[in-house]
mmCIF file of the N, C-alpha and C atoms, coordinates in Angstrom:
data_MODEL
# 
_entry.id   MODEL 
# 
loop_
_atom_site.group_PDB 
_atom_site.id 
_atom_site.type_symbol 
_atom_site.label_atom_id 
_atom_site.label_alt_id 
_atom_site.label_comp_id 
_atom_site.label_asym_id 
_atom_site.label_entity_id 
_atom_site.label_seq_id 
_atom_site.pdbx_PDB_ins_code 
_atom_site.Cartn_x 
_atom_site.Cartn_y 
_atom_site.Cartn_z 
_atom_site.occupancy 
_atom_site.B_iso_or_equiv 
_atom_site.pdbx_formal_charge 
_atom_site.auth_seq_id 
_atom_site.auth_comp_id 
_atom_site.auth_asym_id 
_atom_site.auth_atom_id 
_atom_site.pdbx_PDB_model_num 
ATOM 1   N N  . UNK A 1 1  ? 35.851  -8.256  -0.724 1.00 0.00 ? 1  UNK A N  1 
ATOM 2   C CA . UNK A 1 1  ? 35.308  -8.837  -1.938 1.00 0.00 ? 1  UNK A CA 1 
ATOM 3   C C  . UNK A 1 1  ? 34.059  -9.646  -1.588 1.00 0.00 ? 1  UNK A C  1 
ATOM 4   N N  . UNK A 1 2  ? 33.150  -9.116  -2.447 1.00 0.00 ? 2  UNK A N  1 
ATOM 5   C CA . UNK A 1 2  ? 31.541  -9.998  -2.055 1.00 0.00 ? 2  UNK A CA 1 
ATOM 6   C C  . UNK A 1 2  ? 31.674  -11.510 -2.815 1.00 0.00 ? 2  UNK A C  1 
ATOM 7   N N  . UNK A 1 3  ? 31.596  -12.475 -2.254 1.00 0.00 ? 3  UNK A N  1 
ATOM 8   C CA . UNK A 1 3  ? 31.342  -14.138 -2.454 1.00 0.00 ? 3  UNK A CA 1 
ATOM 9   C C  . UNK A 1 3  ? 29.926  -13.803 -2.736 1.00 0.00 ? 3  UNK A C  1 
ATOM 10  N N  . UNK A 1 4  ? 29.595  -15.414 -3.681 1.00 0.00 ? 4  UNK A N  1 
ATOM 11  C CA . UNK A 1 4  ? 28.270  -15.468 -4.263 1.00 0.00 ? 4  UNK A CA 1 
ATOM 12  C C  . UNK A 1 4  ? 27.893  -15.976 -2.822 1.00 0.00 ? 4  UNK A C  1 
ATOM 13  N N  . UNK A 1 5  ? 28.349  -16.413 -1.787 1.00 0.00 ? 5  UNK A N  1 
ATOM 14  C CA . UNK A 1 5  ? 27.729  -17.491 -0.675 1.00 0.00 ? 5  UNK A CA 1 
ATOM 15  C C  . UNK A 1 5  ? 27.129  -15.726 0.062  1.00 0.00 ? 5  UNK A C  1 
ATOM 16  N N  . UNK A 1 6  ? 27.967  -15.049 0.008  1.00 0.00 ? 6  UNK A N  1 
ATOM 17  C CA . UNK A 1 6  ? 27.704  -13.836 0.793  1.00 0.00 ? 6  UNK A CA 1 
ATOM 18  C C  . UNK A 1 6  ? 26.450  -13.136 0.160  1.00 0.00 ? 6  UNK A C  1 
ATOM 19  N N  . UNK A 1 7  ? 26.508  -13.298 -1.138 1.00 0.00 ? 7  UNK A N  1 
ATOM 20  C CA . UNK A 1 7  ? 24.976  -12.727 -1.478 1.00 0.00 ? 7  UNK A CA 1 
ATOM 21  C C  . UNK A 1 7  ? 24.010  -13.497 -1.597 1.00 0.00 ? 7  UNK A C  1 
ATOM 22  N N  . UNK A 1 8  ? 24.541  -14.980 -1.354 1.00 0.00 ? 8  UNK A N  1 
ATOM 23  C CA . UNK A 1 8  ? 22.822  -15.600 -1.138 1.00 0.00 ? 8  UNK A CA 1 
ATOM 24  C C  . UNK A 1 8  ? 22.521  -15.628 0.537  1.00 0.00 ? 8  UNK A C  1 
ATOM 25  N N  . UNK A 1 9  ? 23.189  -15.762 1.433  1.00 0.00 ? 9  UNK A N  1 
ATOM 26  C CA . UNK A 1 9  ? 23.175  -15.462 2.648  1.00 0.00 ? 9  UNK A CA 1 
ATOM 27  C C  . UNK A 1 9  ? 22.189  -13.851 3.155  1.00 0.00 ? 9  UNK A C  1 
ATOM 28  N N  . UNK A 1 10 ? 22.740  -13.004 1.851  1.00 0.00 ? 10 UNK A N  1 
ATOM 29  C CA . UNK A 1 10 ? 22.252  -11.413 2.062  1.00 0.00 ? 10 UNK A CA 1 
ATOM 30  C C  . UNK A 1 10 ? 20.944  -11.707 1.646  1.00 0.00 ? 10 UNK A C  1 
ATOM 31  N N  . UNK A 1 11 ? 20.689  -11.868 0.404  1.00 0.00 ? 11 UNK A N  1 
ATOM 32  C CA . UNK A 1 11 ? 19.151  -12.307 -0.480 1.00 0.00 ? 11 UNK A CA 1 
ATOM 33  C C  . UNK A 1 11 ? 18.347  -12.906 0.482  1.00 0.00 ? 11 UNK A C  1 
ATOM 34  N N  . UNK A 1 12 ? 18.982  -14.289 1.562  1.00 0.00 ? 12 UNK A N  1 
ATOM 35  C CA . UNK A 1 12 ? 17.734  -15.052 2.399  1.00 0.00 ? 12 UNK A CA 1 
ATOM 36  C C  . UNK A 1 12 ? 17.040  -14.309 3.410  1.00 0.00 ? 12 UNK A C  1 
ATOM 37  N N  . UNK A 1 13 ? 18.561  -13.517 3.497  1.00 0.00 ? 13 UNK A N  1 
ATOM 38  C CA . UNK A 1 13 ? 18.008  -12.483 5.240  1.00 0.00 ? 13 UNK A CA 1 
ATOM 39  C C  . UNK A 1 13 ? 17.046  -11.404 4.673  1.00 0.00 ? 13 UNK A C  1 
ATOM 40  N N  . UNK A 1 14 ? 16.889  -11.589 3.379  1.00 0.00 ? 14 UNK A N  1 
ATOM 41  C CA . UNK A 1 14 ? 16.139  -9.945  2.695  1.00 0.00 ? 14 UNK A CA 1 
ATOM 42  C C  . UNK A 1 14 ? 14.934  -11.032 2.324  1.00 0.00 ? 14 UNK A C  1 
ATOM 43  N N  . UNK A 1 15 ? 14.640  -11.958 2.229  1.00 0.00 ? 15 UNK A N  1 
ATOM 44  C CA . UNK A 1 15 ? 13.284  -12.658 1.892  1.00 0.00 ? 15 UNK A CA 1 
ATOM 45  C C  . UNK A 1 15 ? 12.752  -12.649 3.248  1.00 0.00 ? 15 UNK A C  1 
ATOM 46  N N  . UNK A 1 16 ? 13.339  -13.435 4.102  1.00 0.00 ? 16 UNK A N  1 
ATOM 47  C CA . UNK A 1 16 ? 12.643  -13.838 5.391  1.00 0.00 ? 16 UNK A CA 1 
ATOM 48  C C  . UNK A 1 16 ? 12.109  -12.515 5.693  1.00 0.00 ? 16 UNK A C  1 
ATOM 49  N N  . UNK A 1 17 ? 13.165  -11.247 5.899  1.00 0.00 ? 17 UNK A N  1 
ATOM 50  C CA . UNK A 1 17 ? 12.645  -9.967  6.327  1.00 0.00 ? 17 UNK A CA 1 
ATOM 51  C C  . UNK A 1 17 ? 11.057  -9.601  5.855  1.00 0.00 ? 17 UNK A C  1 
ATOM 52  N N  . UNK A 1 18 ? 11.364  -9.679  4.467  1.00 0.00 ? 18 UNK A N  1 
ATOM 53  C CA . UNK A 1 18 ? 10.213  -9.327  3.820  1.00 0.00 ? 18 UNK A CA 1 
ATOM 54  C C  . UNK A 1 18 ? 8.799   -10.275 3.848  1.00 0.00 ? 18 UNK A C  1 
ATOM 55  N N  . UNK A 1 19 ? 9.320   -11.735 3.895  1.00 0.00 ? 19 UNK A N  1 
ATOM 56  C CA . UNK A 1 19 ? 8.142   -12.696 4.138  1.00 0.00 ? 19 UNK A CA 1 
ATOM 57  C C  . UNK A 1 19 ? 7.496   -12.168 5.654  1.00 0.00 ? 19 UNK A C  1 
ATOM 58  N N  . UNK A 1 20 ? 8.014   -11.967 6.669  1.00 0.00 ? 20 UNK A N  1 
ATOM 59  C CA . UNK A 1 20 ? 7.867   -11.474 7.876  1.00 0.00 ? 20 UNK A CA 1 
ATOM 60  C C  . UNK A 1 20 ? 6.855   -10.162 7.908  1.00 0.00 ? 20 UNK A C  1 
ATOM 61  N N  . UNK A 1 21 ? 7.588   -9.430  7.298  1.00 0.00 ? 21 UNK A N  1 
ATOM 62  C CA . UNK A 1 21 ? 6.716   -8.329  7.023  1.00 0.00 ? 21 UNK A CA 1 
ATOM 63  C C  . UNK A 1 21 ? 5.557   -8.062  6.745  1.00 0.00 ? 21 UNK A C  1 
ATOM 64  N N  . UNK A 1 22 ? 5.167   -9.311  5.974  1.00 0.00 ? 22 UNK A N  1 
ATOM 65  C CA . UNK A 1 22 ? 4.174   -9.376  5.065  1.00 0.00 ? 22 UNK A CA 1 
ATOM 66  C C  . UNK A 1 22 ? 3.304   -10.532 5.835  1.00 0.00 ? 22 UNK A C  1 
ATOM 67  N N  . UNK A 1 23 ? 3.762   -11.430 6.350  1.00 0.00 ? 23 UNK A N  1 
ATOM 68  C CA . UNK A 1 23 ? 2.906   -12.309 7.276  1.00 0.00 ? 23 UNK A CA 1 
ATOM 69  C C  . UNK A 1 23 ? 1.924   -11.580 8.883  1.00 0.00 ? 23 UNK A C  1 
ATOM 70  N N  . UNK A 1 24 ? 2.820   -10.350 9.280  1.00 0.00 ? 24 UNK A N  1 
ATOM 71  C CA . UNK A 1 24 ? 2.793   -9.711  10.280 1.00 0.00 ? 24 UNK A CA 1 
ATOM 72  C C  . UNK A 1 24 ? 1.622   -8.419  9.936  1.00 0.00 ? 24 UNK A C  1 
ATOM 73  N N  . UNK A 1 25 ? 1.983   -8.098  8.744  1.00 0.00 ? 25 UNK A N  1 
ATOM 74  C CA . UNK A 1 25 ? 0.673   -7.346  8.496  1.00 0.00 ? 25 UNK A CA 1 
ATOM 75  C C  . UNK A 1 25 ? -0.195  -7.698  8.248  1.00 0.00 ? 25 UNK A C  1 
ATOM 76  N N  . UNK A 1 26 ? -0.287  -9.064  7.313  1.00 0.00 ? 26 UNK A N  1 
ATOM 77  C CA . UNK A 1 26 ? -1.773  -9.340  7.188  1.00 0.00 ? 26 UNK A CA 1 
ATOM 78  C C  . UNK A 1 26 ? -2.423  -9.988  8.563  1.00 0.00 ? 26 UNK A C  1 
ATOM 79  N N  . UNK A 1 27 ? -1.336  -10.792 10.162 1.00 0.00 ? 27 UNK A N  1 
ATOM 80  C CA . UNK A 1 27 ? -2.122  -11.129 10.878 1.00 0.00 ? 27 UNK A CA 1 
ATOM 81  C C  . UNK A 1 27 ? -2.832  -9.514  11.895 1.00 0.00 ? 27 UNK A C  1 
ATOM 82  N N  . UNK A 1 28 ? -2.488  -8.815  11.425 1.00 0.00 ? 28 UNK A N  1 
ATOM 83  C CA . UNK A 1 28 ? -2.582  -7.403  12.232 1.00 0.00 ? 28 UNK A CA 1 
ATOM 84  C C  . UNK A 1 28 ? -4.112  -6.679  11.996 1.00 0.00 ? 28 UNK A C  1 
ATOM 85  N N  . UNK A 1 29 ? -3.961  -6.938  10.466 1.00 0.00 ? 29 UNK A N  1 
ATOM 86  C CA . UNK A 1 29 ? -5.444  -6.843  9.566  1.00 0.00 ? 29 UNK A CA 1 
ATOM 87  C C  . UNK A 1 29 ? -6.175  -6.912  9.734  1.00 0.00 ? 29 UNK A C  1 
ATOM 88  N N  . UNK A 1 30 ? -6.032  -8.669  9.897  1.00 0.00 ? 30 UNK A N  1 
ATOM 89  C CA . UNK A 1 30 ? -7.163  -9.629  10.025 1.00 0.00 ? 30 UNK A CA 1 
ATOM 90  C C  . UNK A 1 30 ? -7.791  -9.714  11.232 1.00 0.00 ? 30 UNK A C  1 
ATOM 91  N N  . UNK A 1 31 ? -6.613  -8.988  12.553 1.00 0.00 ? 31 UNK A N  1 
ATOM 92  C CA . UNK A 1 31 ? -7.588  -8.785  13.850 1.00 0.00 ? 31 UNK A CA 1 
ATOM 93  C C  . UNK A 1 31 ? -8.348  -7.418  13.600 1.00 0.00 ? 31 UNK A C  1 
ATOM 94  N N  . UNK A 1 32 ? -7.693  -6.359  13.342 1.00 0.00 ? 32 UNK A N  1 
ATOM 95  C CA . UNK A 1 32 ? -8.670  -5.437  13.567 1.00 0.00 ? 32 UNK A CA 1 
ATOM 96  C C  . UNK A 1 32 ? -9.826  -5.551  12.513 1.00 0.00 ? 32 UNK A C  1 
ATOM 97  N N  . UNK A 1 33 ? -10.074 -6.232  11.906 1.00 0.00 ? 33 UNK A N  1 
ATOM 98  C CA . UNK A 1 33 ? -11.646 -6.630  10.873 1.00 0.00 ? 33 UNK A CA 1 
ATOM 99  C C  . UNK A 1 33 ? -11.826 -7.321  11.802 1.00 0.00 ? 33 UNK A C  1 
ATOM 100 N N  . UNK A 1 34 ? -11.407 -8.254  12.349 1.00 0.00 ? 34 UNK A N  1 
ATOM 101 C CA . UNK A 1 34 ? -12.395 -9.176  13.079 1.00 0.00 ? 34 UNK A CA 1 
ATOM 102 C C  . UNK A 1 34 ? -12.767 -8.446  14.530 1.00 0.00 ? 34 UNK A C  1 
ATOM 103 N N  . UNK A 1 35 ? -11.898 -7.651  15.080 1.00 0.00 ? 35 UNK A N  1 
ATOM 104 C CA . UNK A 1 35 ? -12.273 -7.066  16.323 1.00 0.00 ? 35 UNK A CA 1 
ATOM 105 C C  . UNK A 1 35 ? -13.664 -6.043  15.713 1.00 0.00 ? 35 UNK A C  1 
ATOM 106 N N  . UNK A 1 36 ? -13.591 -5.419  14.937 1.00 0.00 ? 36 UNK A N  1 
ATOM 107 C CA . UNK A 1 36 ? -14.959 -4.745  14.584 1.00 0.00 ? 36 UNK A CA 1 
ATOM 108 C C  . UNK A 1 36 ? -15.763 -5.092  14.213 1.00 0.00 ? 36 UNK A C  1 
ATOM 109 N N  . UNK A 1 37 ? -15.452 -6.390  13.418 1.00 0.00 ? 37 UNK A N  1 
ATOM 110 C CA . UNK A 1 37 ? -16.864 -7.342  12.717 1.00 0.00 ? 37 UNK A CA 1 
ATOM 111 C C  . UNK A 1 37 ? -17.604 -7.960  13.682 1.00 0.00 ? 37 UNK A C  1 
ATOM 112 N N  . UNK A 1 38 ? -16.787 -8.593  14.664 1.00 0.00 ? 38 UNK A N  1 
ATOM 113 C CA . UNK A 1 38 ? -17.263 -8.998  16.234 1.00 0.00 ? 38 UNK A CA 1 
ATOM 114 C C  . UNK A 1 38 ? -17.924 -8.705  17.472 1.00 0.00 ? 38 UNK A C  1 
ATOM 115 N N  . UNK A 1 39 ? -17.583 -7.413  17.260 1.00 0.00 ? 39 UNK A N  1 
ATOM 116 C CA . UNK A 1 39 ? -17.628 -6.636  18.741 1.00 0.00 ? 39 UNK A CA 1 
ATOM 117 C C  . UNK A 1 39 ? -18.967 -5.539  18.270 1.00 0.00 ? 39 UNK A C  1 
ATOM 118 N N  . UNK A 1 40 ? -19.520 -5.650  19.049 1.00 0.00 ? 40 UNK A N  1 
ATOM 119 C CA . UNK A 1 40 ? -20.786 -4.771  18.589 1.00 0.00 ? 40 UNK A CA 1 
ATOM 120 C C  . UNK A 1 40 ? -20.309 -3.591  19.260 1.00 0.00 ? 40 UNK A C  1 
ATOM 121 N N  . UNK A 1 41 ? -20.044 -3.605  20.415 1.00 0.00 ? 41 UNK A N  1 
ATOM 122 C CA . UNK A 1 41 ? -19.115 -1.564  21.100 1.00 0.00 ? 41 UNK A CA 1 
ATOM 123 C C  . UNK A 1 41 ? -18.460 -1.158  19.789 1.00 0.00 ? 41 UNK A C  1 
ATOM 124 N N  . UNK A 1 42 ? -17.842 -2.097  18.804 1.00 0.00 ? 42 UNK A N  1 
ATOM 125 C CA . UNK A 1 42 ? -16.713 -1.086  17.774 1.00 0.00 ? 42 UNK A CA 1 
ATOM 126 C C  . UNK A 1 42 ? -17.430 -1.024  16.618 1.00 0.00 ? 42 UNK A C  1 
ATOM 127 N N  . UNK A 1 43 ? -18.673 -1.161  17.032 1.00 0.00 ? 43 UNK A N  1 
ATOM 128 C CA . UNK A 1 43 ? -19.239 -0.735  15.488 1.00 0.00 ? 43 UNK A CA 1 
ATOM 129 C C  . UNK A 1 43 ? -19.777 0.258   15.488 1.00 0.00 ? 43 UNK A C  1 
ATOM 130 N N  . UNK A 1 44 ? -19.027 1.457   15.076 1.00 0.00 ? 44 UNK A N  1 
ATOM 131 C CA . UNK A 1 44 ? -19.225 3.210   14.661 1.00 0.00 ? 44 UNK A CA 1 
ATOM 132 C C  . UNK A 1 44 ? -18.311 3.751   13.678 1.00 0.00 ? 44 UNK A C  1 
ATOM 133 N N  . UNK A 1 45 ? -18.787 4.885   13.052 1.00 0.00 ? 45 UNK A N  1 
ATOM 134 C CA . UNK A 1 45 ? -18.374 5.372   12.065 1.00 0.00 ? 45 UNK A CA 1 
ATOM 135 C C  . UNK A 1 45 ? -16.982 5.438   11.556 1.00 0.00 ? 45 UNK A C  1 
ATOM 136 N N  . UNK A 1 46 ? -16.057 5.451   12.809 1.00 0.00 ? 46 UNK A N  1 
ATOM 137 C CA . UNK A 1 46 ? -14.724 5.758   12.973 1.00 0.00 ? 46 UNK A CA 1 
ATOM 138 C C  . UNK A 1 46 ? -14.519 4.469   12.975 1.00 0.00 ? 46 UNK A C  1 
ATOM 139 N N  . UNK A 1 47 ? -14.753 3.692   13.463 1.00 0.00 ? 47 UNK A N  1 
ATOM 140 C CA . UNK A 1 47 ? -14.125 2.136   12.994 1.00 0.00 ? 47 UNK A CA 1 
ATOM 141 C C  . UNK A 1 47 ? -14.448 1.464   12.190 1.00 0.00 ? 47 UNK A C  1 
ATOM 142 N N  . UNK A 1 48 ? -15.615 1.536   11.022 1.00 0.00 ? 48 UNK A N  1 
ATOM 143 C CA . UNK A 1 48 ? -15.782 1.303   9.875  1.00 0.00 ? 48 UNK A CA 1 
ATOM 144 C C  . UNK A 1 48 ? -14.827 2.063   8.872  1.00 0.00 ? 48 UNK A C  1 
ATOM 145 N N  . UNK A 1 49 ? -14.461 3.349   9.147  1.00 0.00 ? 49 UNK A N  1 
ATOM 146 C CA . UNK A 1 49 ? -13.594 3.801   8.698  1.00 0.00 ? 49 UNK A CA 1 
ATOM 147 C C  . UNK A 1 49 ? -11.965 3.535   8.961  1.00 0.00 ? 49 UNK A C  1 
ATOM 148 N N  . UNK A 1 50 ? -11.393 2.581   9.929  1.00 0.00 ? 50 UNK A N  1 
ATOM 149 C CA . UNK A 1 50 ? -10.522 2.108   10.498 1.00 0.00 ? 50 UNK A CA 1 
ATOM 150 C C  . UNK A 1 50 ? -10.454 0.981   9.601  1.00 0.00 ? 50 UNK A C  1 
ATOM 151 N N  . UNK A 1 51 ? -11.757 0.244   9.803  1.00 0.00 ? 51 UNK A N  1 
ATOM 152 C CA . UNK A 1 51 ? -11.810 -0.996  9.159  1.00 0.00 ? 51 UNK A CA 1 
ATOM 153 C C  . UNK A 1 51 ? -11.661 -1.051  7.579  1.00 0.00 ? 51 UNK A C  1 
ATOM 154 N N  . UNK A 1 52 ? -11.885 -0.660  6.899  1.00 0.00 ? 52 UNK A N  1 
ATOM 155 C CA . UNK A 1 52 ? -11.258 -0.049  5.361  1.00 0.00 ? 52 UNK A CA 1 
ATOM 156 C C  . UNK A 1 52 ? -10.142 0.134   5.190  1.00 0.00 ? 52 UNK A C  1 
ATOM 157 N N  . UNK A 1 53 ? -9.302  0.726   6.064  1.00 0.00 ? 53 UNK A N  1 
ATOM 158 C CA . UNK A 1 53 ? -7.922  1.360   5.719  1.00 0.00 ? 53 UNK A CA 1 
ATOM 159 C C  . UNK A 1 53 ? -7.145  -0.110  6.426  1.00 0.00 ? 53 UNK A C  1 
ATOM 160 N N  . UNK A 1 54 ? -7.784  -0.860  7.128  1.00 0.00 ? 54 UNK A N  1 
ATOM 161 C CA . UNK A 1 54 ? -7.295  -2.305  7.258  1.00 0.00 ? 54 UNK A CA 1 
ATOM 162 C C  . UNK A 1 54 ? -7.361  -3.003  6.056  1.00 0.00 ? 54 UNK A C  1 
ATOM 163 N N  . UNK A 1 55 ? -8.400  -3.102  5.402  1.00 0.00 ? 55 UNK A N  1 
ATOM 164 C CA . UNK A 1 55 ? -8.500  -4.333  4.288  1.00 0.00 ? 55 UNK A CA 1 
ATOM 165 C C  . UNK A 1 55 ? -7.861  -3.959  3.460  1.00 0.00 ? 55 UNK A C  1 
ATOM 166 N N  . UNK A 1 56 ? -7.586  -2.318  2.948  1.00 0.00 ? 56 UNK A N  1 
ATOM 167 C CA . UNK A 1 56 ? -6.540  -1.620  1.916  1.00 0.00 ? 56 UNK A CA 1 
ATOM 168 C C  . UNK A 1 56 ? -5.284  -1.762  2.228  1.00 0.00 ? 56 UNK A C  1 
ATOM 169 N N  . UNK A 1 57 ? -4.990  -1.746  3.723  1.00 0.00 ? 57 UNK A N  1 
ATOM 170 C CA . UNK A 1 57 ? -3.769  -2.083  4.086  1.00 0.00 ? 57 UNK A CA 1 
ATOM 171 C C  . UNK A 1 57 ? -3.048  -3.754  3.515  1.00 0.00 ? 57 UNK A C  1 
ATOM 172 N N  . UNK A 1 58 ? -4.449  -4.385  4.066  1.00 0.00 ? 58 UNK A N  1 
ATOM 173 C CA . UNK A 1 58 ? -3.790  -5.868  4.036  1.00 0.00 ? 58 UNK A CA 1 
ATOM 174 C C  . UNK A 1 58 ? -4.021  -6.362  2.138  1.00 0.00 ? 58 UNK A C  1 
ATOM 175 N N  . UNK A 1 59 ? -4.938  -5.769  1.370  1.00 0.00 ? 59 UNK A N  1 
ATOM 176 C CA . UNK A 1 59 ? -4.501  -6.055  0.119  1.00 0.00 ? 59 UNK A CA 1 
ATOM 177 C C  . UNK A 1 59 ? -3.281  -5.209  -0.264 1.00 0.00 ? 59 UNK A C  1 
ATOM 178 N N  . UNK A 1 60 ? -2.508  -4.405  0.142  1.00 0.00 ? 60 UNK A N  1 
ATOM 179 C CA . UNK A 1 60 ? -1.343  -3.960  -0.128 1.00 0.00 ? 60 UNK A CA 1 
ATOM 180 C C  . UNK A 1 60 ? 0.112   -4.731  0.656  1.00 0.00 ? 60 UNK A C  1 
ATOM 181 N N  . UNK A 1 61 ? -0.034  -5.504  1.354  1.00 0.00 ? 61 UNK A N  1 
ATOM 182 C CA . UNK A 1 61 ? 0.965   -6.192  2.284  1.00 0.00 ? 61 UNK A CA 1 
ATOM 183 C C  . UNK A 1 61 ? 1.523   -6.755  1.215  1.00 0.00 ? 61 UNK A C  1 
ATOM 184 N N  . UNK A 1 62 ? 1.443   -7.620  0.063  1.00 0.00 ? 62 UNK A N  1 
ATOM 185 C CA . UNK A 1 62 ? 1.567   -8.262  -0.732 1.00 0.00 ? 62 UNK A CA 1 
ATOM 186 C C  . UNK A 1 62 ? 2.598   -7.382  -2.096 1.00 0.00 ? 62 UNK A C  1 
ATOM 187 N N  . UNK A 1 63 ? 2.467   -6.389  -1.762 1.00 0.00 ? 63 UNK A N  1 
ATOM 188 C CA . UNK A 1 63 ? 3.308   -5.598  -2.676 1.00 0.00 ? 63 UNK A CA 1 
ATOM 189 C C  . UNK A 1 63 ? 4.737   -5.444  -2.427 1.00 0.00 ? 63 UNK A C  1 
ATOM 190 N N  . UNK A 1 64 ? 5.591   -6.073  -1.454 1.00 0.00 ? 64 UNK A N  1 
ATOM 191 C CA . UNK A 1 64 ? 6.895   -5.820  -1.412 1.00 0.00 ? 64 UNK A CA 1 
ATOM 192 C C  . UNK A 1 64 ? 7.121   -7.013  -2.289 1.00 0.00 ? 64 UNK A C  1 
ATOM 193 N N  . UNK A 1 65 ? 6.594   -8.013  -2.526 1.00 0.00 ? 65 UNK A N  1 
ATOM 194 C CA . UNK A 1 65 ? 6.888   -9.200  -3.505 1.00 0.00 ? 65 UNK A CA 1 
ATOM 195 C C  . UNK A 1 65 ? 7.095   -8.661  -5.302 1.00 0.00 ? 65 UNK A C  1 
ATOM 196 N N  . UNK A 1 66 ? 6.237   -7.124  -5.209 1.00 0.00 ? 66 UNK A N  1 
ATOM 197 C CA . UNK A 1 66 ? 6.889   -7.184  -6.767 1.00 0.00 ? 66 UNK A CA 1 
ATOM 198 C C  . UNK A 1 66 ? 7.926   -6.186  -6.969 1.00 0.00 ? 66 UNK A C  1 
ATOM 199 N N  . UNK A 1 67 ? 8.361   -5.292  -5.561 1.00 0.00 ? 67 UNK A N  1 
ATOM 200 C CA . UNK A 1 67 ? 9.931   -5.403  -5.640 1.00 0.00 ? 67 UNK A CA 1 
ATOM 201 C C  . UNK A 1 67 ? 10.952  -6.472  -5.415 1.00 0.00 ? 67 UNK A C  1 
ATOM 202 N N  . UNK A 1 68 ? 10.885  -7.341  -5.043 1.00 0.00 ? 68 UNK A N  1 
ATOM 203 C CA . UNK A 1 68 ? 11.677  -8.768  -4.703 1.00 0.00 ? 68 UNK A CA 1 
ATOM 204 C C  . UNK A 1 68 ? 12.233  -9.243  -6.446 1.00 0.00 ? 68 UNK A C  1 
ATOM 205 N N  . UNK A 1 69 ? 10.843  -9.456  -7.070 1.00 0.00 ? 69 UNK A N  1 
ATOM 206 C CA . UNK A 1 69 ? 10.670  -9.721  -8.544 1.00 0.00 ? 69 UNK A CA 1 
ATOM 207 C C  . UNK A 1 69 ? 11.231  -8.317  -9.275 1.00 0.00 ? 69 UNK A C  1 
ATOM 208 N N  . UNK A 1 70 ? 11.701  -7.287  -9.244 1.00 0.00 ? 70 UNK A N  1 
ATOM 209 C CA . UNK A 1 70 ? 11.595  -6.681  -9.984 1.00 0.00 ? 70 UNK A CA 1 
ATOM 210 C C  . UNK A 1 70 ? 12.982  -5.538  -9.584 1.00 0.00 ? 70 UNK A C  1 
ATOM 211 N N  . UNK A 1 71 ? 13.907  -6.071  -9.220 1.00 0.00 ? 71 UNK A N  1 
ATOM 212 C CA . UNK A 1 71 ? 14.852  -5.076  -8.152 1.00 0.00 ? 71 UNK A CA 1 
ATOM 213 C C  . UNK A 1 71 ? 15.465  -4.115  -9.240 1.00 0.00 ? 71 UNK A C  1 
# 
C-alpha cells in the first residue's frame, strides 16, 4: 500500500532528478558556446554549427518543468 510520505519521498527524488538534469545541461551548453566563442582554432563551420544545436539544446533544458506541471 502506497503512503502519502511514500509519494512525497517519490515526487522529491523525481524533482531533484529532474532539477539535475536540467542544471547539468545548461552547464554543458554554456561550455561548448564558450569553448567556441573563445577559442579562435574552433571557429569553423562545423562548430558554428555545433554551437546552435547548443543554444537550442540549452533553451530546451527547461522543458521537463512543463511535464512536472502538467503530469
Amino acid at each position: 500500500m502506497v503512503t502519502k510520505g511514500d509519494n512525497f519521498l517519490f515526487f522529491t527524488i523525481y524533482l531533484c532528478g529532474f532539477g539535475l538534469m536540467i542544471v547539468l545541461t545548461i552547464a554543458g551548453n554554456i561550455l561548448v558556446i564558450m569553448a567556441v566563442s573563445l577559442e579562435k582554432k574552433l571557429q569553423n563551420a562545423t562548430n558554428y554549427f555545433l554551437m546552435s544545436l547548443a543554444i537550442a539544446d540549452m533553451l530546451l533544458a527547461v522543458l521537463p518543468t512543463a511535464c512536472i506541471d502538467n503530469p
